[in-house]
Structures are given as structure tokens and as C-alpha cells.
VMD Tcl script that builds the backbone (N, CA, C; Angstrom):
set m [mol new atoms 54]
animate dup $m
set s [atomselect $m all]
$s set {name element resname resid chain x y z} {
  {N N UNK 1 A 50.010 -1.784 -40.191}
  {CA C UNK 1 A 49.974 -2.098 -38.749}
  {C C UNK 1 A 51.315 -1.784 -38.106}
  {N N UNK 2 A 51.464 -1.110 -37.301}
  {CA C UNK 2 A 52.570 -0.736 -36.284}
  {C C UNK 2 A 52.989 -1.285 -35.475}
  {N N UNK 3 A 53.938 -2.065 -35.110}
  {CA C UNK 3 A 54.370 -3.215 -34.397}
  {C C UNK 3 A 55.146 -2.389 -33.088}
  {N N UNK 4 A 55.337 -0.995 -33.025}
  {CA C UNK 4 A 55.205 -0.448 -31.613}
  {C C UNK 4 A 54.493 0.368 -31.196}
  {N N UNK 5 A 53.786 0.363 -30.003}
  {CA C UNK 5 A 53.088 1.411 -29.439}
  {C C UNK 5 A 53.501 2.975 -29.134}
  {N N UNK 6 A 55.187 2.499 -28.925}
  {CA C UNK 6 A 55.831 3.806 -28.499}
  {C C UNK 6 A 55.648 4.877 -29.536}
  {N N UNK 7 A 56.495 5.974 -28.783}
  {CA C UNK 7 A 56.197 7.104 -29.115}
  {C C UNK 7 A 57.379 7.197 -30.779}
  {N N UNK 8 A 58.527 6.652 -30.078}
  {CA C UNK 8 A 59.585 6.577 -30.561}
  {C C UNK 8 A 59.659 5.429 -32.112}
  {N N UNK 9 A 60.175 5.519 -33.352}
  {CA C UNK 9 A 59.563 4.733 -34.419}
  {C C UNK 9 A 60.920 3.478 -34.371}
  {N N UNK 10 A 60.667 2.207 -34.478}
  {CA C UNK 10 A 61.628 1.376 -34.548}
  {C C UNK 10 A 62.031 0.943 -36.031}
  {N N UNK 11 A 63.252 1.442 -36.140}
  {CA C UNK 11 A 63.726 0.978 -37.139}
  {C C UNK 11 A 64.360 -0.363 -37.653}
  {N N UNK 12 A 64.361 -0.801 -38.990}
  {CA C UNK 12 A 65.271 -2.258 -38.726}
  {C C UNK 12 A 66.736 -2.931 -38.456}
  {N N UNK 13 A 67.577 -1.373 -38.141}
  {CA C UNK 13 A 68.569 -1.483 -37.371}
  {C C UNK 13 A 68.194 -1.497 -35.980}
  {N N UNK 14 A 67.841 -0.772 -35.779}
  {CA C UNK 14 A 67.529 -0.375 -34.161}
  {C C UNK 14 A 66.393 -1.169 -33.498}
  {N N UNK 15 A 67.031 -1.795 -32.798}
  {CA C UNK 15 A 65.841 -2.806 -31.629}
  {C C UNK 15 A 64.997 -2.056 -30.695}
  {N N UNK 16 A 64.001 -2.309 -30.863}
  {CA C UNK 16 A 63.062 -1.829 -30.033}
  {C C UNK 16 A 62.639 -1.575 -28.681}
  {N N UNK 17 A 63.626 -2.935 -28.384}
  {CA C UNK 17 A 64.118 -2.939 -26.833}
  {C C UNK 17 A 65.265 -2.907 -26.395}
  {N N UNK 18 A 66.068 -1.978 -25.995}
  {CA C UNK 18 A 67.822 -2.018 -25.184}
  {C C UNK 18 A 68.346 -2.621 -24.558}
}
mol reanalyze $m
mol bondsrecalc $m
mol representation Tube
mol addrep $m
């Protein structure tokens, strides 16, 4: 299951939101 819709892949450094 993919916990973002975006296009863009979130990593577990990188927050998903800025």
C-alpha cells in the first residue's frame, strides 16, 4: 500500500510535505 498519491516517491528521509 502506498501512503502517497503523488507522482513523486516519499522517502524516509524526505517528508512528504515541505
Amino acid at each position: 500500500m502506498k501512503q502517497t498519491s503523488h507522482a513523486r516517491p516519499v522517502d524516509a528521509r524526505t517528508p512528504e510535505r515541505r
